[in-house]
C-alpha angles and dihedrals in degrees: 000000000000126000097265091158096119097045102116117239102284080241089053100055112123104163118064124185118200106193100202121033094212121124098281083047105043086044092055088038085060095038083056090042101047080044091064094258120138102229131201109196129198139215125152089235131052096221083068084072099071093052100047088059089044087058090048103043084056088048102054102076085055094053091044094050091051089044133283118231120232107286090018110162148143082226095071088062111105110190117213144178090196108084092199088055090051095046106026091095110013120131092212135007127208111199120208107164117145128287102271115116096209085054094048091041086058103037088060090038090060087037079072093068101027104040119063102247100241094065118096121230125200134190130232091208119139091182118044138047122258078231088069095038091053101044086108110039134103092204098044088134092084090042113115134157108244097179114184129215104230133288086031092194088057112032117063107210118101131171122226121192133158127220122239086263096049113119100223091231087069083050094052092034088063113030074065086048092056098034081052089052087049090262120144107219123212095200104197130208102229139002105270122188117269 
């Protein structure tokens, strides 16, 4: 089992990075923020910046409405092209790229070097196995699939596998992650295709 020592109380996490500003990912970057996290969110152009807020500034009736966390606000949201600035010190990164498995396989291969390795990093894919996403990757201990139901800032199913090379401790780590942020989490027994 990999050293997890360092890795904060699922209940403790403040900074929260989002790696892709799409609609999975603007819609997990509004659920942490409406749940009191300061989140940095990442996309490789800076257009991509406008519509996230926009995103979140739709989405945040409906969170009020749900019910905000203490400290819950759009203005702990930091917006960055450079993918080490978003995940160096991030507690826990969500990952909602699209759907592409050469772009996932070296995104985690560059979270090895960018991301502390205690931090657990989960995927948004609906489509492909955390085995193959992995495949790459040094850290692939704290990998784990954490696939929404959409919108994620409104539905509150998520999925949560591991890949063959997932310590347990990453899974439970962060099924408690996602029940602390109001999430129900289907855990599943093994990867199954799409």
């Amino acid at each position: 089992m990999a050293n997890d020592v360092n890795r904060p109380p699922a209940d403790a996490v403040g900074r929260v990075a989002c790696v892709g500003c799409g609609v999975i990912g603007g819609g997990w970057a509004a659920l942490f923020l409406a749940r009191g996290h300061d989140v940095a969110a990442f996309a490789p152009s800076p257009a991509e910046e406008a519509p996230l807020r926009q995103l979140i500034e739709t989405a945040w009736p409906s969170l009020e409405r749900l019910g905000l966390a203490g400290g819950a606000s759009p203005d702990r949201l930091t917006f960055t092209t450079d993918l080490g600035t978003a995940v160096g010190d991030a507690e826990f990164v969500q990952e909602s790229v699209p759907e592409d498995l050469g772009l996932k396989q070296r995104l985690f291969a560059d979270f090895d070097d960018l991301v502390p390795t205690d931090v657990v990093i989960a995927s948004s894919t609906s489509g492909f196995a955390m085995t193959d996403i992995q495949a790459d990757c040094r850290t692939a201990h704290r990998t784990v699939v954490g696939h929404p139901f959409n919108p994620p800032y409104i539905v509150p199913l998520v999925e949560v596998v591991g890949g063959t090379r997932t310590d347990a401790a990453a899974i439970d780590w962060l099924a408690d992650f996602y029940t602390h942020i109001g999430k129900s989490v289907l855990r599943l027994d093994q990867e199954v295709p799409g």
